[in-house]
C-alpha positions in Angstrom: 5.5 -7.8 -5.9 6.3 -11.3 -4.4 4.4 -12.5 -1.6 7.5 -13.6 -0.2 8.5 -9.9 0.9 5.9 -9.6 3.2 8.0 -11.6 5.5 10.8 -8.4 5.5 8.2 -5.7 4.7 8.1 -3.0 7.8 6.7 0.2 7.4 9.0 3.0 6.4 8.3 5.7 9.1 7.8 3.8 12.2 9.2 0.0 11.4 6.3 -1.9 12.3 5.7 -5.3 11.2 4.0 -7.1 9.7 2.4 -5.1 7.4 -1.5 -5.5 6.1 -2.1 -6.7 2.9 -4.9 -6.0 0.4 -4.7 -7.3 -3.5 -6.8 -5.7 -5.7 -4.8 -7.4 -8.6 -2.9 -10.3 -9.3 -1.2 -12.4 -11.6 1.9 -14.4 -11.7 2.5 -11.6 -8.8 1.2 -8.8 -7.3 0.6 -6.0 -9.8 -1.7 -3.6 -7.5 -2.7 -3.7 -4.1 -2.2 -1.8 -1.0 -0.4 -1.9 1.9 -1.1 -1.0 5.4 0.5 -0.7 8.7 -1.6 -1.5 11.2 0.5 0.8 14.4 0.8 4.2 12.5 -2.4 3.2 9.7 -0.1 4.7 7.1 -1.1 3.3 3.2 1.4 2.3 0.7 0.2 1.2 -2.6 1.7 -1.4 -4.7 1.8 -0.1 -8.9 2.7 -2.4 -11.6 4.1 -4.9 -8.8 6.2 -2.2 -7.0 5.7 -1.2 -3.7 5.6 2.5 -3.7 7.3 2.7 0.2 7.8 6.3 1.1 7.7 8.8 3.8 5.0 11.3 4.0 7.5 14.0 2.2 8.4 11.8 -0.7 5.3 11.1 -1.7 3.9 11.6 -4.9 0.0 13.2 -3.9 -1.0 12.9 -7.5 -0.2 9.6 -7.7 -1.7 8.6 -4.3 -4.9 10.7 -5.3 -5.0 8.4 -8.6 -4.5 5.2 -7.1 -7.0 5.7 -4.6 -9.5 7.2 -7.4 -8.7 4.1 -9.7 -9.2 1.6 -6.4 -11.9 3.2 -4.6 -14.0 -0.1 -5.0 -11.4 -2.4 -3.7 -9.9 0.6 -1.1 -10.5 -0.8 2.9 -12.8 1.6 4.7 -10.5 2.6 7.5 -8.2 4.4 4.7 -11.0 5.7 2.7 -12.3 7.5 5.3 -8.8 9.2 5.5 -8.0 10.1 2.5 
């Protein structure tokens, strides 16, 4: 993901903006990372430099559960308290 879309980035479910960032990994881009908005405290992670930007109902829970398994080091402690 490009930094540059944190400047349109709002969160899907209740439009706040801006969005928290966290890198866990980075290269020419960001390959994996998290976001977070800081209103509703809703997580969205970024895989393989997409960010994965859904509603509750579209989410994928294995993936989320896997992500946040393969992270857990790098996770902030307000969401892995949560999860």
């Amino acid at each position: 993901m490009k930094r540059e879309l944190m400047e349109i980035l709002a969160c899907p479910v209740c439009k706040s903006y801006p969005l928290e960032l966290h890198v866990f990994e980075e290269g020419q881009e960001i390959v994996e990372g998290m976001l977070i908005c800081p209103k509703c405290s809703r997580w969205y992670p970024i895989i393989e430099e997409i960010p994965h930007m859904l509603p509750d109902d579209m989410r994928n829970k294995k993936e989320d559960l896997a992500f946040l398994e393969k992270w857990k080091e790098k996770i902030p402690a307000k969401i892995s308290k949560n999860k």
